[in-house]
N, C-alpha and C positions, 0 to 999 in steps of 0.2 A: 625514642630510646628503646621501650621492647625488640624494634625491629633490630637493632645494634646488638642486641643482649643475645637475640633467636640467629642471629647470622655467628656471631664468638663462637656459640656453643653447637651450631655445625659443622663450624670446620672444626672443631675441638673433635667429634664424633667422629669429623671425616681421618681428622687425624690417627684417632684410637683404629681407626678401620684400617687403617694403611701400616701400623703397626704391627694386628695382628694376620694380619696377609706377609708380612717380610719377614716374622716370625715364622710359618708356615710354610712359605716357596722364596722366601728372599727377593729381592726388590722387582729383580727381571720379571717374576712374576705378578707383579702388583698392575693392575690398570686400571682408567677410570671407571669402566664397567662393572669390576669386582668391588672395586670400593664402595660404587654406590650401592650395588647387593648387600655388600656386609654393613654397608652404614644406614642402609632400608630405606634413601632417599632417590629420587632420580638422577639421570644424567646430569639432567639441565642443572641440577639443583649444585652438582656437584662442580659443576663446569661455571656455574655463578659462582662461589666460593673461591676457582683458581681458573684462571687462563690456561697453565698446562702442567702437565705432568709435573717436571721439576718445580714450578712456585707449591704441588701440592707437598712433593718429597721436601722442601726444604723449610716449610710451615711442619711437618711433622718430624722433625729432625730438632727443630727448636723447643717442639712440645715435649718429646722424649728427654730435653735438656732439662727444661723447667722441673718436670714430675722427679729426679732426681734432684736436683738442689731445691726442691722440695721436702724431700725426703730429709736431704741433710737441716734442715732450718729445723724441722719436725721435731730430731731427735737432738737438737741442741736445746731447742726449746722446752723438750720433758726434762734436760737434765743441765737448769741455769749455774749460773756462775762456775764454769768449765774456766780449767788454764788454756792459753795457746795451747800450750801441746798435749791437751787430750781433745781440742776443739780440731785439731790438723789429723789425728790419728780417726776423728769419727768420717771427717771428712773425706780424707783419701779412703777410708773403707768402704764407704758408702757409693762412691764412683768405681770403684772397683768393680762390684756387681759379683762378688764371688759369692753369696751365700744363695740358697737352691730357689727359695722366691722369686730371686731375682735372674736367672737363667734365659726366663724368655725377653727381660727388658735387654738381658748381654748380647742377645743374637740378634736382637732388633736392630743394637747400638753399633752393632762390628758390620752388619752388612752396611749400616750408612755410611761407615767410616772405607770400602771396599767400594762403593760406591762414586764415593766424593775424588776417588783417584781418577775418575773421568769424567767427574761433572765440578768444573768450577764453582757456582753456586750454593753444592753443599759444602765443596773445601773452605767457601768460604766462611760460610756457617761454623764450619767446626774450629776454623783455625780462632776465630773471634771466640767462640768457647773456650777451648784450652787456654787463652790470654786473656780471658778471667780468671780462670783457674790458677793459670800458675799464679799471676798477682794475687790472689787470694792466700793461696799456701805460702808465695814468700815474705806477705805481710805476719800470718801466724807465726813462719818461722823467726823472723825479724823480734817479732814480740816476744817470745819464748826466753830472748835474750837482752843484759843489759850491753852486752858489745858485741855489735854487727860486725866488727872486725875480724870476730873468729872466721869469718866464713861467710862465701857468696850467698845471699839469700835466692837471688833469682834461679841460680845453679843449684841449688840444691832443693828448688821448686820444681823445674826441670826436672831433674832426677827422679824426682819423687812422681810426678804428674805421669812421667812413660811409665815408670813401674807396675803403677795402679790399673794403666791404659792395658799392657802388656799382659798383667795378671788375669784380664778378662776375656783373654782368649787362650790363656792356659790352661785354665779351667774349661773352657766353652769344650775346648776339646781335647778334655781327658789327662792332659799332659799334667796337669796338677788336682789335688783333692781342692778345694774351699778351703778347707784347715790347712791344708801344707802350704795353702799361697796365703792364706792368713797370717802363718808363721814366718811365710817370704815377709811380706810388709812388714809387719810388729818388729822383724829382727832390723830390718832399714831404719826404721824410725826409732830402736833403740840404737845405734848406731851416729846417728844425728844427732839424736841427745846427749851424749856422751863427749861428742865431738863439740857441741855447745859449751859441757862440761871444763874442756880441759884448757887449759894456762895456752896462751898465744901463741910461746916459742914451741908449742908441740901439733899447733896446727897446719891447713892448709898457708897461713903465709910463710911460711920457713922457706928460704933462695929457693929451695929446687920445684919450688911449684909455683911461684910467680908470674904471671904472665900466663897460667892456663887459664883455657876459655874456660 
């Protein structure tokens, strides 16, 4: 069993090493040489951990998922008996990655995602992420409400999920403050709620929207 425990929390290290290297020079730049420097273990050590490069990128792709819905569990858990929809409003903020703390986890998180457009492996990592995610948001939004009929949940998980995904690289690069994509979100998801809000015949099922995806 130790030996199981000492091998998790190497590659957990090698992980954080591969991190703050993609942080730094972004992925092109990461190799197993630099990792084992910045993670102060050997080659070998590192090369027992992963066969190759991409099984090490797609182990730390998973770990940078987890330390975020970590985060999110965290902050539900200092503040219990939350509604849906202030449980979806921490949630989508918190993947968002807009506030200044979290700037180097954004850059970590966008070069995986520039990444994974030529390596199958992570796409597919990521894609199994966001399809937690959104079932997650459209189960919140689902709950928020006594009739799912106003309105598609999965779609409007979707929605919600690119916005979040989008907002963290408007920020990354200047294009928005933290606070003004803060205020992007906060007005979507009042928005939604409103739209939860109102009487049927004033929703998306009225004939002329029928049949949208």
């Amino acid at each position: 069993m130790p030996r199981q425990v000492d091998h998790d929390n190497r590659r957990r290290a090698i992980a954080d090493a591969v991190c703050r290297l993609a942080d730094e020079r972004g992925l092109d730049g990461v190799t197993l040489r630099d990792v084992a420097d910045r993670a102060q273990i050997s080659m070998g050590a590192v090369q027992r951990c992963f066969r190759t490069k991409e099984e090490m990128l797609v182990f730390a792709l998973g770990h940078v998922g987890e330390r975020i819905s970590e985060r999110v569990k965290a902050r539900l858990i200092s503040s219990p008996a939350q509604s849906a929809r202030t449980t979806l409003g921490h949630a989508a903020t918190e993947i968002s990655l807009l506030r200044e703390e979290h700037h180097a986890e954004a850059r970590v998180w966008l070069a995986f995602v520039a990444q994974a457009a030529i390596s199958e492996p992570l796409a597919t990592t990521l894609k199994t992420n966001y399809a937690a995610l959104q079932r997650a948001f459209a189960d919140l939004i689902s709950e928020a409400t006594d009739d799912v009929d106003l309105l598609n949940p999965q779609r409007e998980a979707r929605a919600l999920l690119a916005l979040a995904d989008g907002l963290t690289a408007h920020v990354l690069v200047g294009h928005l403050a933290p606070q003004e994509a803060q205020d992007v979100l906060h007005a979507h998801l009042g928005s939604l709620w409103e739209r939860l809000a109102r009487p049927p015949h004033t929703t998306f099922d009225s004939p002329d929207h029928q049949g949208m995806p």
